[in-house]
C-alpha positions as CSV (number, residue, x, y, z in Angstrom):
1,X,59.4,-20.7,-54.3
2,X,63.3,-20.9,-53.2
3,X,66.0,-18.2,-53.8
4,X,69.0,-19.1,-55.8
5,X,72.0,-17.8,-56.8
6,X,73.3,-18.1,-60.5
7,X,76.7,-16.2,-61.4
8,X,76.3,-14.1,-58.8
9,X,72.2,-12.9,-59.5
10,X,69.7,-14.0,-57.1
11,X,66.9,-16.1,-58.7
12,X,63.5,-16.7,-57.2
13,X,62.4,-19.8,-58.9
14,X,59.8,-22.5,-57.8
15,X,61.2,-25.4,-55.7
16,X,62.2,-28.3,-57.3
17,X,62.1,-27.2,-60.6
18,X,64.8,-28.6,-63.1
19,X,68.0,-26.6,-63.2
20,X,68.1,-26.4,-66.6
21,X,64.4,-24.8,-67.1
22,X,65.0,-23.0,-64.0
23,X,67.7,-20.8,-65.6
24,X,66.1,-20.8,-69.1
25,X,62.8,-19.2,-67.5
26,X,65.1,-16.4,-66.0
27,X,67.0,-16.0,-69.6
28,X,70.2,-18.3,-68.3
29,X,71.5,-20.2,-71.3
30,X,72.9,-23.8,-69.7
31,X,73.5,-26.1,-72.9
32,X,72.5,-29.5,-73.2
33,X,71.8,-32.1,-75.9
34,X,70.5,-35.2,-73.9
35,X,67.9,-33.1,-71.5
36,X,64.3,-33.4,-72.3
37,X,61.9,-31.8,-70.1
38,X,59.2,-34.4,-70.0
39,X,62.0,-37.2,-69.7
40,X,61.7,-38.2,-66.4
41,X,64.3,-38.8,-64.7
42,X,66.8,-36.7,-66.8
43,X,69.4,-38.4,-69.0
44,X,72.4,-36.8,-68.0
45,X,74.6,-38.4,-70.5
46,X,76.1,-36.0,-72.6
47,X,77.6,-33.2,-69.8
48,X,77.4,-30.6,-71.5
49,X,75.4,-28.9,-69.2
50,X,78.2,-29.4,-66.1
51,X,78.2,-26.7,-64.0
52,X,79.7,-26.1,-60.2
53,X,76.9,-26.2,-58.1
54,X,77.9,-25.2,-54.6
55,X,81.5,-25.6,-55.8
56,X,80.9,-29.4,-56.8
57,X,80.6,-29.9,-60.8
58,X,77.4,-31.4,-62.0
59,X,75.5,-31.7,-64.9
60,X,72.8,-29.0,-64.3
61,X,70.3,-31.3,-66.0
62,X,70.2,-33.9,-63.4
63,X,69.4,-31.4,-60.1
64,X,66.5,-29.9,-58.9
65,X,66.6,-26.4,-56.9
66,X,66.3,-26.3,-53.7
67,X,67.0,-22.9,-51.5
68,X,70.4,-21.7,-51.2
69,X,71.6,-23.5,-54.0
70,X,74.7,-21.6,-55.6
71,X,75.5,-22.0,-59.4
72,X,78.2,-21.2,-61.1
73,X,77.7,-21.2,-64.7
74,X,79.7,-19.6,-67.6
75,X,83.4,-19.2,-65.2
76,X,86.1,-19.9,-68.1
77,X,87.4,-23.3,-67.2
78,X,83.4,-24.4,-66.8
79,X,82.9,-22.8,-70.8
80,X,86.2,-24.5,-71.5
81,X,85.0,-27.8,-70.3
82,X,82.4,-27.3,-72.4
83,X,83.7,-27.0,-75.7
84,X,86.0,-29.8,-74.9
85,X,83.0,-32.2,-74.4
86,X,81.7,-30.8,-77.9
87,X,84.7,-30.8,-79.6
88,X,85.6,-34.4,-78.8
89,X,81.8,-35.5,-80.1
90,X,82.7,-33.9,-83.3
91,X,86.2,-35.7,-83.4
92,X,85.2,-38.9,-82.4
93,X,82.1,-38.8,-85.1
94,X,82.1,-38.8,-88.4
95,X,80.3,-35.7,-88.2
96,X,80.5,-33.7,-92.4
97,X,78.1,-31.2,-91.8
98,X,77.8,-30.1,-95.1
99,X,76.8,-33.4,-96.4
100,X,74.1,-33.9,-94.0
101,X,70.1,-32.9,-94.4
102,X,69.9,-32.4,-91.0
103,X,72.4,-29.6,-91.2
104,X,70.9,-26.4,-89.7
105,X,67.8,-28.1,-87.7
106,X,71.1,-30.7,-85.7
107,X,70.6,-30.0,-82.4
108,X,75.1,-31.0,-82.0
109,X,75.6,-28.4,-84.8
110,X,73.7,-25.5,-82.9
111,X,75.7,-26.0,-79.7
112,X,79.0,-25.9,-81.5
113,X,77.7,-22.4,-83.1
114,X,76.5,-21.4,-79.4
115,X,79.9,-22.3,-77.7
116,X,81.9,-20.8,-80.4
117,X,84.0,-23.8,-81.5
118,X,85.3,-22.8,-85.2
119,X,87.7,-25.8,-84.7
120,X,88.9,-28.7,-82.3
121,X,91.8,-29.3,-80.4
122,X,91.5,-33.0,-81.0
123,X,92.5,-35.6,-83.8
124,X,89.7,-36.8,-85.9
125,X,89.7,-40.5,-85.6
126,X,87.3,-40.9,-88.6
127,X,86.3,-44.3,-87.3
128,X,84.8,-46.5,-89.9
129,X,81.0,-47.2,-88.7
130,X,78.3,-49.0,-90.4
131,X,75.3,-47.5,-91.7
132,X,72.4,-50.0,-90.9
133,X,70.1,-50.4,-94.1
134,X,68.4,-53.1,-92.1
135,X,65.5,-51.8,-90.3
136,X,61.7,-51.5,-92.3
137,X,61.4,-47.6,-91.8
138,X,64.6,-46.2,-90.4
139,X,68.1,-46.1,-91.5
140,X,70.6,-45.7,-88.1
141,X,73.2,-43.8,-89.0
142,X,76.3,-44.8,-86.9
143,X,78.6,-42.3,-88.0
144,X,76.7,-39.6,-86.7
145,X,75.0,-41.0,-83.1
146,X,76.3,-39.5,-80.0
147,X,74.6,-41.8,-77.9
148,X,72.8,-39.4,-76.0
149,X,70.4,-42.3,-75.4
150,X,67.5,-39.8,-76.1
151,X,66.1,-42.8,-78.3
152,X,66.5,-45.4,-76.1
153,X,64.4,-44.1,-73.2
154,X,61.6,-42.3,-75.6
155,X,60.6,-44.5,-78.1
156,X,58.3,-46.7,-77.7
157,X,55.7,-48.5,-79.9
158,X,51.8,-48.3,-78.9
159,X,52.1,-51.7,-76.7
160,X,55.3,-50.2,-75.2
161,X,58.0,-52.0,-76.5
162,X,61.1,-50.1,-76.9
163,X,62.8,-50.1,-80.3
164,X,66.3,-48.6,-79.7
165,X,68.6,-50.4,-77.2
166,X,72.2,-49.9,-76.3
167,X,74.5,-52.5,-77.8
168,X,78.4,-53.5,-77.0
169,X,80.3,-52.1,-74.0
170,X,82.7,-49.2,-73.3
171,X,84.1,-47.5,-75.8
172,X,82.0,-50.1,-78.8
173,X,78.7,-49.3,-77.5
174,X,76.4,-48.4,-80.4
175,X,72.2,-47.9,-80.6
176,X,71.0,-50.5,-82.2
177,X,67.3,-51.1,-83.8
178,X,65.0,-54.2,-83.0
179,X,63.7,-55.2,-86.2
180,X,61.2,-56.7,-85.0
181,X,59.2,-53.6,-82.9
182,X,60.8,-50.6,-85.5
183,X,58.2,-52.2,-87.9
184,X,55.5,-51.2,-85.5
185,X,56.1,-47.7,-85.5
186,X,53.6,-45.8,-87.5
187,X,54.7,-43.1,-90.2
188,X,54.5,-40.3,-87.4
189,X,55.9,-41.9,-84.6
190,X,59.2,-43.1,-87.1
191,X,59.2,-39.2,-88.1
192,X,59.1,-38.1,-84.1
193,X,62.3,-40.3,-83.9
194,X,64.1,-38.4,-86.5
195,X,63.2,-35.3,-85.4
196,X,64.2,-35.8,-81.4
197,X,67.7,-37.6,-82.6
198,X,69.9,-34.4,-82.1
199,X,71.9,-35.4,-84.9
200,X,71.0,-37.0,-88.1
201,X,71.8,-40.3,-87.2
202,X,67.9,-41.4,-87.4
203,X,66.7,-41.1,-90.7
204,X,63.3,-42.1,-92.2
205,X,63.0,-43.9,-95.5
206,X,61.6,-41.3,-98.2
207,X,60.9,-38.3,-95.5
208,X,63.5,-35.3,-96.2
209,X,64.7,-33.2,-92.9
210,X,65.7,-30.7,-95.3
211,X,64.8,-26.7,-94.9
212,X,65.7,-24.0,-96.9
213,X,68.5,-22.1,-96.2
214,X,67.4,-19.2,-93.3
215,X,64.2,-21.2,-92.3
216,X,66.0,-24.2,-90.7
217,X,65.8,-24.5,-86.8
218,X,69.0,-22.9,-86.2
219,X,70.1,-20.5,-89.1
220,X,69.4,-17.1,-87.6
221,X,68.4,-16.7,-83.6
222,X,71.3,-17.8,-80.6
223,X,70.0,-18.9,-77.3
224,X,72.0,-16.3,-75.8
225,X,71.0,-12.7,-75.2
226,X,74.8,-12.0,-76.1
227,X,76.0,-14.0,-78.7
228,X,78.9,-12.0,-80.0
229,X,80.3,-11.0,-76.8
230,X,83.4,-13.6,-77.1
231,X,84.2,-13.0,-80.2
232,X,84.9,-9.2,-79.4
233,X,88.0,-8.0,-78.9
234,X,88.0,-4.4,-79.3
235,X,91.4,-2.9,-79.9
236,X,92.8,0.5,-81.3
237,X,92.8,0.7,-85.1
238,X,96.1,0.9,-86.0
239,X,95.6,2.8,-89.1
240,X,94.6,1.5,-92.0
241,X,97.8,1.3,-94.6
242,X,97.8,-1.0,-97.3
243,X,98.5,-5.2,-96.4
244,X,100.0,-7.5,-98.9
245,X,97.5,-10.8,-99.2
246,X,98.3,-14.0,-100.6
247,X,95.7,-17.1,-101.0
248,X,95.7,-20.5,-101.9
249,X,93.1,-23.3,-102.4
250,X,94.2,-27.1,-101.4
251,X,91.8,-29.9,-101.8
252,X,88.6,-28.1,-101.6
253,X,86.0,-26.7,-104.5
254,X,87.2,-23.1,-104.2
255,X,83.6,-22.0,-102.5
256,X,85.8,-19.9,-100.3
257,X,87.4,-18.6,-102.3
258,X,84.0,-17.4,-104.8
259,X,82.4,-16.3,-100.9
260,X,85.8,-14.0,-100.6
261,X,84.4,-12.4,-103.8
262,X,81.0,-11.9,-102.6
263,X,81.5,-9.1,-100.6
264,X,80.0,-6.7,-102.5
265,X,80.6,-3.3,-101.9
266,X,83.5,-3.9,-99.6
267,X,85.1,-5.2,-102.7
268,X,85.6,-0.7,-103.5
269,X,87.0,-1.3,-99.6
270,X,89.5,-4.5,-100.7
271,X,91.3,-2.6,-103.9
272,X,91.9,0.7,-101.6
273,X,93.3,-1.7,-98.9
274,X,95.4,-4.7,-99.8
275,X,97.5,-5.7,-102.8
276,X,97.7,-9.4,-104.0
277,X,100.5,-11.2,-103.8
278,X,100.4,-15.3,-104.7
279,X,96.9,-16.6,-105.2
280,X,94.6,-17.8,-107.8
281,X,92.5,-15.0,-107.9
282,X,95.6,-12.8,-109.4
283,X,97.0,-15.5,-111.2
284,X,99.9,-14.9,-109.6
285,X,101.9,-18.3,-109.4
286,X,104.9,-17.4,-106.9
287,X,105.2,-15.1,-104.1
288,X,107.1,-12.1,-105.0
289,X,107.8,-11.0,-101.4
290,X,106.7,-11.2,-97.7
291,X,102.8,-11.2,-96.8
292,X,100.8,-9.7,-94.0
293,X,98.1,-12.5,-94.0
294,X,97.8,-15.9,-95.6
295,X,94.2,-17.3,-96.7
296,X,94.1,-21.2,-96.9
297,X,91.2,-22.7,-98.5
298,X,91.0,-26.5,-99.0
299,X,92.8,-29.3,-96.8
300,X,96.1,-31.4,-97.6
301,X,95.2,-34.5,-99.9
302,X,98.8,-34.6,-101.1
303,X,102.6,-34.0,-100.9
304,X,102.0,-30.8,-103.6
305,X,99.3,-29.5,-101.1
306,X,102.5,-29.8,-98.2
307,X,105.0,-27.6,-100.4
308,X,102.5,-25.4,-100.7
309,X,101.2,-24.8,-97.2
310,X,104.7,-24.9,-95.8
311,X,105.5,-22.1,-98.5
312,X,102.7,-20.1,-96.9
313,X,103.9,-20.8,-93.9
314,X,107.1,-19.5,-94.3
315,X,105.9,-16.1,-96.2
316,X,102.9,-15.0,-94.3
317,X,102.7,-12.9,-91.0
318,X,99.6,-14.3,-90.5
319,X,98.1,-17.8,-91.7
320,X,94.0,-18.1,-91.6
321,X,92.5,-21.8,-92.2
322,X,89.2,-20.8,-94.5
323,X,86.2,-23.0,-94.4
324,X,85.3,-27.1,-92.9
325,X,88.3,-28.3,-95.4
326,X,91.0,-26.3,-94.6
327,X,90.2,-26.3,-91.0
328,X,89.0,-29.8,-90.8
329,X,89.4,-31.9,-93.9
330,X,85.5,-31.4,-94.8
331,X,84.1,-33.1,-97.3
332,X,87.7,-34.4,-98.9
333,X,87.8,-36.1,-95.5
334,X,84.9,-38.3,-96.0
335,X,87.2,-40.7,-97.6
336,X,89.0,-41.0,-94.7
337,X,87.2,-43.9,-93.4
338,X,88.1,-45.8,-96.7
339,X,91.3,-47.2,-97.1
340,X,92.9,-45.0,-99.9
341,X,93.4,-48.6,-102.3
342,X,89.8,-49.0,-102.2
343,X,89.3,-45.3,-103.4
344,X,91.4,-44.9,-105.9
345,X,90.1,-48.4,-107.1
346,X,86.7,-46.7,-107.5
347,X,87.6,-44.1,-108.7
348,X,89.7,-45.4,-111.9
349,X,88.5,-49.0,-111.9
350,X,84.9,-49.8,-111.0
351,X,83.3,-46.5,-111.5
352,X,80.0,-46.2,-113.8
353,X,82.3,-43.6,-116.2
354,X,85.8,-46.1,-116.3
355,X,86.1,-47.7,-119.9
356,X,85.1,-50.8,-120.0
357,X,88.3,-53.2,-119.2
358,X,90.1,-50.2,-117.5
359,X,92.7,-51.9,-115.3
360,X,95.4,-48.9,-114.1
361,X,95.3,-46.3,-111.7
362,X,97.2,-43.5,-113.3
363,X,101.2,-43.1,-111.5
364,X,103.6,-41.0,-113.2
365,X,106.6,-39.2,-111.1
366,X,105.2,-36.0,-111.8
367,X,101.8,-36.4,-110.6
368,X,101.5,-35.4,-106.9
369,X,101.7,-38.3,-104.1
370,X,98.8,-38.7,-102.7
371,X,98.5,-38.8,-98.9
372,X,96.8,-41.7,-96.9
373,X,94.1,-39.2,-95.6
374,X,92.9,-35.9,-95.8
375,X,94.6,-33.6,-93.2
376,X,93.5,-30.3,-91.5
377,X,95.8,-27.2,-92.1
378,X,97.0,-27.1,-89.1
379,X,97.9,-30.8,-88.7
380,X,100.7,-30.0,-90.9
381,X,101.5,-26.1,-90.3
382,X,100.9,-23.6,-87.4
383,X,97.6,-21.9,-88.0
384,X,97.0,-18.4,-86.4
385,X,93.1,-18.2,-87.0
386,X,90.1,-20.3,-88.2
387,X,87.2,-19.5,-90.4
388,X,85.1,-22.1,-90.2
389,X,82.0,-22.3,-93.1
390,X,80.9,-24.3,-96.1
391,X,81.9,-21.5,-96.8
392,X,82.1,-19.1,-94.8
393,X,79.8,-16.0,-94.7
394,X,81.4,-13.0,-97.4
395,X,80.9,-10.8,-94.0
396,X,82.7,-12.9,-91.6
397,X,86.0,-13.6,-93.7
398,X,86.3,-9.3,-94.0
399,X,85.3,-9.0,-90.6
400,X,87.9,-11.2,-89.6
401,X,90.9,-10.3,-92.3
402,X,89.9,-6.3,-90.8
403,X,90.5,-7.8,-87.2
404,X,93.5,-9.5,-88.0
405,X,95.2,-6.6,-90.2
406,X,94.0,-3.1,-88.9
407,X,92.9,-4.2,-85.3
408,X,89.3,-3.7,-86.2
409,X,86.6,-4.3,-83.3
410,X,85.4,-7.8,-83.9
411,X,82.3,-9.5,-84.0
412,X,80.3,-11.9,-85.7
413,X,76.6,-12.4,-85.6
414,X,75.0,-16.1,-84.8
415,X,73.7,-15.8,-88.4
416,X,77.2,-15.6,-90.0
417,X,78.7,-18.5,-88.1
418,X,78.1,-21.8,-89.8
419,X,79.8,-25.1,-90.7
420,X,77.6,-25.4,-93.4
């Protein structure tokens, strides 16, 4: 056994033991998405897990204890660094959580829930990526591999062939299949692949990943002993006099909006406390006067969705990006890999529902201009706060409108934060 030191708390753990296990055995969360115990040695490609280990940063998942070994774990440029490395996986992916079956059992999903991130501070580059169809048993899914190169190194067929392989260089390196070994894997060893990909970027022909909602891998329990502790802010109420809302919904399906109104008895609660102002729910077209807080549902698909938001802008205290559109283009977005020619052409032209012969996409000056992409809020506006959620939980938009109008203390359970 050696004696180390972890955020400042003296460990006794057995020598030589992996950093990672060392400090989940002693309830020490250290996230990771490429480290897997029995893969010997450790991958250490992802980082997540970089720490300061007697004041150099490593990735924890690539040391061993020894004695006197000093960690430093959670310091805030160490969780900073952290969600950076998250955030940038989701913005250089293709990554439309609530599209995918492996949302709520995706190992890239769960960290984003554990570290907090309700948006990133990067530009999505929605790169257009192949989905290889190719392959006997397995479809790859390009858009969503992080190359964590967890498939390379552990799968093998029965004669011990490897069937993924790194392809390209630098920045064009994909996973790519052999086609001639993936044949060789048997039902349960193709299935085993899909399930260790911590994305959904494996997927087996006719096998579903799906779960229920609430029994999926990650739906209800957090890693962490305390979850909510950094989303707390406690502050003095300041009282609890009526606010002046206003709401809009942008390119989106109005789910937000319908989750706003599924609060249930803190609906008795919402008539006592605010007033509408502008916002579908009243009906109410144009803003009548100033607003305490904004709530923007749905991201900018066109130049009516940019009067709008600007308008918001300009008449709300406070603006608050609600749900995976509004804060990130969500499922709008997913044509953002498409050049927009090619979509509308579908859309009017070629579809299975276009009359027969149909040969014009409808233009007429008063129809809105549509944008080249789908844009997050905030791409186009200053955003104060982020909901994120497909939709978001009825409980964590009022926590959060309480925070943001009376000063309420804040928090919001593991359960309540989702993308999906």
């Amino acid at each position: 056994m050696v004696n180390i030191k972890v955020d400042g708390k003296l460990l006794t753990v057995p020598k030589g033991q992996n950093l990672v296990s060392a400090a989940k055995d002693n309830g020490i969360f250290i996230p990771s998405l490429c480290y897997f115990e029995h893969i010997e040695p450790p991958l250490g490609t992802c980082r997540t897990c970089t720490c300061k280990l007697d004041g150099k940063y490593q990735p924890a998942c690539t040391m061993k204890v020894y004695d006197g070994m000093t960690v430093e774990i959670n310091t805030p440029e160490l969780l900073d660094m952290r969600k950076s490395l998250v955030e940038m996986m989701f913005s250089e992916g293709n990554h439309f959580c609530p599209s995918c079956e492996k949302s709520g059992n995706c190992d890239l999903q769960h960290m984003a829930y554990e570290l907090g991130i309700s948006v990133t501070r990067f530009e999505h580059l929605f790169k257009d990526r192949l989905i290889d169809y190719g392959p006997k048993r397995i479809i790859m899914e390009h858009n969503r591999c992080i190359k964590c190169k967890r498939c390379v190194e552990d799968v093998v067929t029965d004669d011990g062939k490897k069937v993924f392989t790194y392809q390209g260089r630098g920045n064009e390196t994909f996973v790519g299949i052999d086609y001639n070994e993936e044949p060789k894997l048997s039902e349960e060893q193709a299935i085993a692949a899909m399930q260790m990909c911590p994305t959904g970027a494996i997927i087996v022909r006719g096998v579903s990943m799906a779960h229920p909602f609430g029994d999926r891998e990650f739906d209800i329990h957090s890693e962490q002993k305390n979850f909510t502790r950094r989303f707390t802010k406690a502050h003095k109420p300041a009282g609890m006099e009526k606010k002046v809302l206003a709401t809009a919904s942008l390119a989106g399906c109005f789910g937000c909006h319908m989750s706003m109104l599924d609060i249930d008895l803190e609906l008795l609660d919402l008539v006592e406390l605010v007033t509408f102002n502008k916002s579908p729910l009243t009906d109410i077209k144009k803003f009548t006067g100033r607003c305490h807080i904004g709530l923007i549902e749905g991201g900018v698909c066109n130049d009516e969705n940019i009067e709008t938001l600007r308008e918001f802008r300009k008449m709300c205290d406070i603006l608050v990006s609600v749900g995976e559109c509004a804060v990130w283009g969500g499922l709008p977005a997913m044509r953002n890999t498409i050049p927009l020619s090619e979509c509308l052409e579908e859309a009017y032209l070629n579809c299975v529902t276009s009359e027969e012969g149909a040969n014009v996409v409808p233009y007429h000056e008063d129809l809105p201009k549509i944008l080249d992409k789908v844009y997050p809020c905030h791409e186009i506006v200053k955003i104060d706060h982020f909901i994120p959620g497909c939709p978001p939980s009825a409980n964590h938009i009022w926590k959060s409108v309480k925070h943001l109008l009376w000063g309420e203390e804040y928090s919001i359970l593991y359960s309540e934060f989702k993308y999906d």
